[in-house]
C-alpha positions in Angstrom: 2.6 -1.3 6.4 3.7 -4.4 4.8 0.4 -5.6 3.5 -1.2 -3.2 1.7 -4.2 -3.1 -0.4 -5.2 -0.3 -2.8 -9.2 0.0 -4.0 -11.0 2.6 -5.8 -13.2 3.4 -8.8 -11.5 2.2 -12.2 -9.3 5.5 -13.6 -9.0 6.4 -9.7 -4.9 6.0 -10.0 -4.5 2.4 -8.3 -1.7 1.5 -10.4 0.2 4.7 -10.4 -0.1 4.9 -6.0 1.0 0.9 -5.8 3.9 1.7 -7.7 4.9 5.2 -6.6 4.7 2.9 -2.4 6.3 -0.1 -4.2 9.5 2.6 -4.6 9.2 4.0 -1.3 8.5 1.0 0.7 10.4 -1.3 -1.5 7.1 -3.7 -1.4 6.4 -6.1 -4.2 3.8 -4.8 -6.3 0.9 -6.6 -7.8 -1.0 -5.6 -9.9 -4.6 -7.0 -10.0 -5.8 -6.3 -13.1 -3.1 -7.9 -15.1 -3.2 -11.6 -13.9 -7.2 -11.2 -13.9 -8.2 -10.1 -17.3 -6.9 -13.1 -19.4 -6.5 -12.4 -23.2 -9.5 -10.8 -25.0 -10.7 -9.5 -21.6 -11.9 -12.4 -20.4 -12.4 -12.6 -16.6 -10.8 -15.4 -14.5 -13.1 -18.0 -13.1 -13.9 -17.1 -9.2 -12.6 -20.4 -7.7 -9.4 -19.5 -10.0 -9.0 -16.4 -8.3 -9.5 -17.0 -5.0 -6.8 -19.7 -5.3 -4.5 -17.5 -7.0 -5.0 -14.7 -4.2 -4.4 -17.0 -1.4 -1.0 -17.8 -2.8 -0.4 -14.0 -3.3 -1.3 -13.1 0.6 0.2 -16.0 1.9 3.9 -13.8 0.9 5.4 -11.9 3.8 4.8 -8.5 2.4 2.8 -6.8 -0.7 1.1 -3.7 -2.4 -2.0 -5.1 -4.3 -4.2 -3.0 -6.6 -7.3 -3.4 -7.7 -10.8 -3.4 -7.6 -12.6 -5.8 -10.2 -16.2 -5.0 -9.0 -18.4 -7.5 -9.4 -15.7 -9.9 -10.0 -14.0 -9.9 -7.1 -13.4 -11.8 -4.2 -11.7 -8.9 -2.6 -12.4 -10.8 0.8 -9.3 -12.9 0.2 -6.7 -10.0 0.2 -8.6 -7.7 2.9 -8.8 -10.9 5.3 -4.5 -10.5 5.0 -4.2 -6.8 4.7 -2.8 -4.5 7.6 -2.9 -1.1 5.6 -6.3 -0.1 2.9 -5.6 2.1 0.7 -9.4 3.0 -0.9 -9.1 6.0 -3.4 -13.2 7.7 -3.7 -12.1 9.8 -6.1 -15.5 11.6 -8.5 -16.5 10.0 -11.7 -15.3 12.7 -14.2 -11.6 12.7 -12.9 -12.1 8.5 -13.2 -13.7 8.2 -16.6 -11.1 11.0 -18.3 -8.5 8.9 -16.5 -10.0 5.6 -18.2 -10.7 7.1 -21.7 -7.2 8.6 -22.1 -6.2 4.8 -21.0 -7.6 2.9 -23.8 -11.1 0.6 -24.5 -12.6 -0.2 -21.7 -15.9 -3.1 -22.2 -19.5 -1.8 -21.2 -19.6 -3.7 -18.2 -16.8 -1.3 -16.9 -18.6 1.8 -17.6 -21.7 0.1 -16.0 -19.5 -0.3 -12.8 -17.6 3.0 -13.2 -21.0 4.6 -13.1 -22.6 3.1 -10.1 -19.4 2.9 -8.2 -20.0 5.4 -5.3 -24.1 4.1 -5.3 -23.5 0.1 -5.4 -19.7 -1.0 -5.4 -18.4 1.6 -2.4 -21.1 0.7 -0.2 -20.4 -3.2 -0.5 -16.6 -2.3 -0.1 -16.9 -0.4 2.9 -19.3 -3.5 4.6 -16.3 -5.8 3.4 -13.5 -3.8 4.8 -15.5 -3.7 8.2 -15.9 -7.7 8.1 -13.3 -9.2 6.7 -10.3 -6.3 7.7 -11.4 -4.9 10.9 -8.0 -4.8 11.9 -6.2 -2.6 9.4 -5.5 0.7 8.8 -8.1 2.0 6.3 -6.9 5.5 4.9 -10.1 6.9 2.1 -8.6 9.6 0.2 -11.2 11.4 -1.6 -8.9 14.0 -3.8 -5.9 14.3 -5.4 -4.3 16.7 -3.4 -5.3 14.1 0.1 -3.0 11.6 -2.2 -0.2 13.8 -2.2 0.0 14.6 1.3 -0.5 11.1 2.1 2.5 10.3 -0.1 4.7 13.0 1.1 3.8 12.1 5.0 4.5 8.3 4.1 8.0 9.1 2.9 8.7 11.6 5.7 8.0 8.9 8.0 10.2 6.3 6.5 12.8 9.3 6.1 12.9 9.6 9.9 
């Protein structure tokens, strides 16, 4: 696990899991969403980010989070990524999440919505093209987080 890449439905905890493995791994940490959304929420232009990804994979070892839906060009980082980290946690647990985090636009509530229906199903074809060779771990609740936390830092105990 030196490449990681964490996924999920916005509120899903992303941030919070890259850090808590950025301490236990002692991985650099980056996070998606703040080198994305430029000032006023803007989004970068695509070409932009795909260049600014391929300088981020092309370190020795990372934790990147973060799902930008439509946005993304989350082929970039799965194409380098040993371990997946994709967090299909339900909407109510993600939108209570994202409300207690601040204003989100509409088009994130759009995607927050139709996450399992559209975005999940275009993930999971992109993992299976573009990352065919890493270790894809779906946690689906809270308490699967926890124990794959706790087994994580047993094993690097040991």
């Amino acid at each position: 696990m030196k490449r990681v890449v964490i996924l999920g439905r916005g509120g899903s905890g992303k941030s919070t899991l890259a850090a808590k493995l950025g301490e236990i791994t002692g991985l650099p940490v980056i996070e998606l969403d703040k080198i994305f959304w430029q000032p006023g929420l803007y989004a970068l232009p695509l070409s932009e980010w795909v260049k600014m990804q391929r300088s981020f994979v092309a370190q020795e070892t990372w934790i990147m989070d973060g799902d930008l839906g439509p946005y993304d060009a989350v082929e970039v980082r799965l194409s380098a990524a040993d371990t997946i980290i994709l967090l299909n946690f339900g909407l109510v647990r993600c939108a209570w999440r994202a409300l207690r985090r601040g204003r989100e636009r509409s088009d994130f509530w759009q995607w927050l919505i139709k996450y399992r229906r559209r975005s999940l199903p275009l993930l999971m074809q992109a993992i299976s093209r573009f990352a065919p060779h890493a270790e894809l771990h779906l946690i689906r609740n809270p308490e699967e987080l926890r124990q794959f936390v706790a087994e994580l830092e047993q094993k690097l105990d040991s």
